[in-house]
N, C-alpha and C positions, 0 to 999 in steps of 0.2 A: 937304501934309497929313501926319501924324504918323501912319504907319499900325497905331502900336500903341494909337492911340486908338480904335481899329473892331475886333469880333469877327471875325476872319477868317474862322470858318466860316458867320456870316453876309454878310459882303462874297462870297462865292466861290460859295456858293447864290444870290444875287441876280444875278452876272455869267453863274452857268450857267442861271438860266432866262434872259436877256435872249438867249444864247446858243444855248443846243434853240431858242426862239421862231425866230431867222434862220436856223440850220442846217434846222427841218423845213419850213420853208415855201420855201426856197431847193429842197430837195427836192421837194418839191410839185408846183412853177413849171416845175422841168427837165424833170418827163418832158414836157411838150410837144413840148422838142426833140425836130425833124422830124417833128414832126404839128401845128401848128400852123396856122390857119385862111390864114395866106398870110405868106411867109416872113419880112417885113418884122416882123409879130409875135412869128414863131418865137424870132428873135434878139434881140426886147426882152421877152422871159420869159426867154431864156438869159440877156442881162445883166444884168437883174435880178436872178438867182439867182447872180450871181455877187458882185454886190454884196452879199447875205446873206451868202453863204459867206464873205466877206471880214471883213466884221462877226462873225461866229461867230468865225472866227480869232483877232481882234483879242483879241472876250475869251477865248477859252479860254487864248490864250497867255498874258494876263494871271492868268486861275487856275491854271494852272501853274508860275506864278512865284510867285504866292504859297505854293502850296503845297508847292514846289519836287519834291525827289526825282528820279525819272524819268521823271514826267510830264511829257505835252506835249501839243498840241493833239489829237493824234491820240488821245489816251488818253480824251478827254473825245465824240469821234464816233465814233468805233471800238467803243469798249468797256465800254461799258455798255449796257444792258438798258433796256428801256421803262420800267418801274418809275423809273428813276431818274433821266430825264429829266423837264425841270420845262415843257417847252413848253403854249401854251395848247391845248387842246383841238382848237381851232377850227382851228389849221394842218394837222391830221395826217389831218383827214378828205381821202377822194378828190374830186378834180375832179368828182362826179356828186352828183344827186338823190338817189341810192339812199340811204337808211337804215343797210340792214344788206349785210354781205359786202363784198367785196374791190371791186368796181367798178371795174378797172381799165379794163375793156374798154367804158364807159361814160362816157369825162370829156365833158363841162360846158365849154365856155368862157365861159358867164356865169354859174357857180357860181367860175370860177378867178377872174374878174376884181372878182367881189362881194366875194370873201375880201379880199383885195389891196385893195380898198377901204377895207372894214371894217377891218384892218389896220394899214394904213395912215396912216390918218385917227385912232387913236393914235398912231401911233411917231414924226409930227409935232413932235407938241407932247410927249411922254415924251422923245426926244431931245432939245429943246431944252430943257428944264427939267434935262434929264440933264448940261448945259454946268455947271450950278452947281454937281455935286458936289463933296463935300468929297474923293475920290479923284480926284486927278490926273489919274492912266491911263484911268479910266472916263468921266472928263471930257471927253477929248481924242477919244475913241473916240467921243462924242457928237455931238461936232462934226461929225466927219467922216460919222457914220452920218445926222444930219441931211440935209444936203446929198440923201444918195441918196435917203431917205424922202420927201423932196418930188418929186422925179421921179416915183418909183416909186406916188405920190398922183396924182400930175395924171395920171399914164399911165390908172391906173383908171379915174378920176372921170370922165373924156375916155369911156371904152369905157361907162363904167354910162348916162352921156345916149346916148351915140351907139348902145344896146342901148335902150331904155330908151322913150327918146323916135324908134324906129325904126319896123318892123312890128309889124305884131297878135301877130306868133309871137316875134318876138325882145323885145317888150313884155313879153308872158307870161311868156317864160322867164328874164327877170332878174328879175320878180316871182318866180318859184318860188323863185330861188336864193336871193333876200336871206330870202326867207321861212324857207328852210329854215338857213341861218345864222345870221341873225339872234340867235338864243335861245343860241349860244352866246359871244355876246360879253357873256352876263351873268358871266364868267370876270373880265373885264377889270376888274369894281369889286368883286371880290369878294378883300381885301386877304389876302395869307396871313405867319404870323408872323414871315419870313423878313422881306418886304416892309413889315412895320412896322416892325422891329428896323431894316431899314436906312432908312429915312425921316428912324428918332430919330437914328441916327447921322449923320444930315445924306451920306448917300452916294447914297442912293433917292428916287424920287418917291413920295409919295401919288396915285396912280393916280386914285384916287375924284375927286380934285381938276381931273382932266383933262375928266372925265363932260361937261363942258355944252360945251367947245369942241369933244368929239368930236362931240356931239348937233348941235351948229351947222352941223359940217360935214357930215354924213348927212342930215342936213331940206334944207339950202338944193341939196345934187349931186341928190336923189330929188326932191324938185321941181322942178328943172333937168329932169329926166330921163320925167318927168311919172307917176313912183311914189310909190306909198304908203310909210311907214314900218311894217314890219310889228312885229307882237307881239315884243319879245324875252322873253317868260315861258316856262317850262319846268324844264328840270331843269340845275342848275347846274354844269357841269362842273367837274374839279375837277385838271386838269390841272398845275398848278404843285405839286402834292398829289404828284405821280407818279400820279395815278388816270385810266387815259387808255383812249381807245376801244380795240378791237381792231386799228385800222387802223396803231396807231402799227408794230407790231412787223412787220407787211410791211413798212413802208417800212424802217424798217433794217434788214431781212433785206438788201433791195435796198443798201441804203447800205456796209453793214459787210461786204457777202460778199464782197470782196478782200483785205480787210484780215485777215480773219479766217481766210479761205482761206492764208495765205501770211502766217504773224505771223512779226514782226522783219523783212519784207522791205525795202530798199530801192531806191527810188524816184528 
């Protein structure tokens, strides 16, 4: 691809939200480690999140190079602000029920596994449509990011029946969780100008376009699972905006306090 056929400051907004999306949810996943419902799981949340973390990498080192200077990957998790991350909404909330507040002391393991689902069950099929781009590097990164996003689907899908379709109480409580996420996967079709500009340049997907495969696959795992498909109406988050819950900025208090504690160190 002729990379001076693509606005680069739209190529590089589109690889940093695909970006925040794997670095905050890769965050998410981790704190389980060593608290996880039995250790076999423990360590398929931590390798999951490492797979994220690996995919963030991927492109941030790609937006680094485009943008060159002295940036590098670490300029792009490190050091920036909540504002200026483009992740969807939906990843940065805690592992709990709760609404409002920090909730740390409160995670969900079938609020974590719903997410992950939900998730998921985009990044399928966004990855694999992300194989045709007109950028190379983003191309190749697709590939590769495919492969783990189908794992990282069946892992869910597997936990949302086996919650699901289980007890009275663990029935209930993955109804609560899809319910209470649910609303904000109206994130997901809601295209932002960044996201258009890169479609027309043949680099991005039309998201919108994904809507019925994702739907295919959340109808046919909740009826596997013997749940309802809850309401997604509410208020539409606006995360790819930089407009994000309160929760984003503890997590990168958590994320950046090394980095930031000790700048220029190395590693």
């Amino acid at each position: 691809m002729d990379t001076l056929a693509v606005d680069t400051s739209v190529l590089t907004e589109y690889l940093l939200h695909l970006g925040d999306n794997a670095l905050v949810l890769a965050q998410r996943n981790c704190q389980w480690c060593g608290v996880g419902p039995v250790l076999e799981e423990d360590l398929a949340l931590a390798n999951q999140s490492l797979d994220l973390i690996g995919q963030a990498r991927l492109l941030y080192q790609e937006v680094a190079r485009l943008q060159g200077g002295d940036a590098t990957e670490d300029t792009y998790a490190y050091w920036r602000d909540a504002h200026q991350f483009r992740n969807y909404v939906l990843l940065e909330l805690p592992a709990s029920l709760a609404r409002v507040g920090y909730a740390q002391g409160d995670m969900d393991w079938g609020v974590t596994l719903a997410r992950n689902f939900l998730y998921s069950a985009l990044m399928v099929p966004l990855w694999d449509a992300l194989q045709g781009s007109r950028h190379e590097p983003l191309a190749a990164i697709a590939a590769k990011s495919l492969k783990e996003a189908r794992y990282h689907l069946r892992h869910a899908s597997e936990w949302v029946v086996r919650l699901g379709d289980g007890t009275d109480e663990s029935h209930a409580r993955m109804q609560a969780a899809l319910g209470h996420l649910m609303p904000y996967t109206q994130e997901f079709w809601t295209s932002s100008d960044v996201e258009r500009a890169a479609v027309q340049a043949g680099v991005g997907v039309d998201v919108a376009a994904l809507r019925a495969p994702w739907q295919a696959t959340v109808e046919a795992t909740l009826a596997e699972a013997t749940l309802r498909v809850p309401s997604d109406q509410g208020h539409v988050p606006q995360g790819k905006l930089g407009v994000h819950s309160e929760h984003l900025s503890y997590l990168l208090g958590e994320l950046q306090v090394v980095a930031r504690a000790h700048p220029g160190a190395q590693w």
